[in-house]
Structure formats: structure tokens, C-alpha cells
C-alpha positions in Angstrom: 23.6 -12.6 25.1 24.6 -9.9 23.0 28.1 -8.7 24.5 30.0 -5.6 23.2 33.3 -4.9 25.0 35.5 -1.3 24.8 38.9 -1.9 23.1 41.1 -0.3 25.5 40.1 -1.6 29.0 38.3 -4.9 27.4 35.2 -3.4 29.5 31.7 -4.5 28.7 29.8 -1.9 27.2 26.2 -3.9 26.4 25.2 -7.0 27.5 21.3 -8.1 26.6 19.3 -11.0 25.1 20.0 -11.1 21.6 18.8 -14.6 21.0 17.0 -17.4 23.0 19.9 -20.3 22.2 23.6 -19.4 21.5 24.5 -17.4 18.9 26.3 -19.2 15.8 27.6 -16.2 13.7 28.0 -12.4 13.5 28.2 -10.9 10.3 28.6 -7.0 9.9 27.5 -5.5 6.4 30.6 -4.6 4.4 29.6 -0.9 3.5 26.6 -0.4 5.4 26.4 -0.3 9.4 23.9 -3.2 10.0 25.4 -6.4 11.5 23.4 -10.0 11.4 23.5 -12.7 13.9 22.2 -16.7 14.0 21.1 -18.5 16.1 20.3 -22.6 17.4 17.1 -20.6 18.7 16.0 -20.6 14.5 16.2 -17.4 13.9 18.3 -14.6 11.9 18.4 -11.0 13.4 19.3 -7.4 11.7 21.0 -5.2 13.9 21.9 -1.5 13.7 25.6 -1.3 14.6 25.4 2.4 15.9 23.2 1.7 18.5 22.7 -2.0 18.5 18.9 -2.1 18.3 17.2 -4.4 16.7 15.9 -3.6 13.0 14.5 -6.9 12.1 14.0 -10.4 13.3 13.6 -13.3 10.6 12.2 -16.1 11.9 9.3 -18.4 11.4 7.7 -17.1 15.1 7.6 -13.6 13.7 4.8 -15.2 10.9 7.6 -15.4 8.1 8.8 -17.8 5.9 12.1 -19.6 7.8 14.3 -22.3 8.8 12.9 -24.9 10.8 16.0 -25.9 12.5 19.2 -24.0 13.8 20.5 -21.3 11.3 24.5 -22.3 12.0 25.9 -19.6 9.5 25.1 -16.5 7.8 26.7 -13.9 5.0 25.7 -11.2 3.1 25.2 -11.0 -0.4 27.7 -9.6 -2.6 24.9 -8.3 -5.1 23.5 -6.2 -2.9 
């Protein structure tokens, strides 16, 4: 699960499936407000950070090239 939690009280604010394993990393963009996650489950999701939906899911069951096993770390690329 996908957890965010409010700052002041340390109340959860969403909670839903983000993955179908654990989630390895959580990487926000540095200028734009897109985050990216990784997961054991193979796969490498785009989020939207103002809303937390999902923008796009990179993964070999979504017909794309991919990683065959767990994707254990992610970054974004400082060239844009």
C-alpha cells in the first residue's frame, strides 16, 4: 500500500494498492510534481504528487519492454 500521512497529527490521509509486492523506493521529481515508486512486484509506477493518481505504469504486464525481476531502486535523470 500506498500510505500518505498529515504532518501535524501523523494521521493517514490515503491508503490504497499502489503495488502488488512491497514497495522498494519512492522517488519525487526534483522540479516537477510526479513522484516514482518500485516494486518486487517488477514494476515502476509514475505518480502525480497533487492528487496521487496514477499517470503511468512501466512494466512488462502493461505490454512494455521491462525488468524481469524486482526493480529494487529508482532515480530520476539529471538530463531531463
Amino acid at each position: 500500500h500506498l500510505r500518505s500521512w498529515h504532518t501535524q497529527n501523523w494521521a493517514c490521509e490515503h491508503n490504497f494498492p499502489a503495488h502488488l509486492f512491497a514497495i522498494y523506493k519512492i522517488a519525487y521529481h526534483p522540479t516537477l510534481p510526479y513522484f516514482i515508486t518500485c516494486s518486487r512486484d517488477k514494476s515502476i509506477k509514475i505518480w502525480r504528487a497533487d492528487d496521487l493518481s496514477l499517470f503511468k505504469n512501466l512494466s512488462i504486464d502493461k505490454g512494455m519492454e521491462g525488468h524481469r525481476l524486482s526493480v529494487n531502486d529508482v532515480c530520476w535523470s539529471s538530463d531531463g
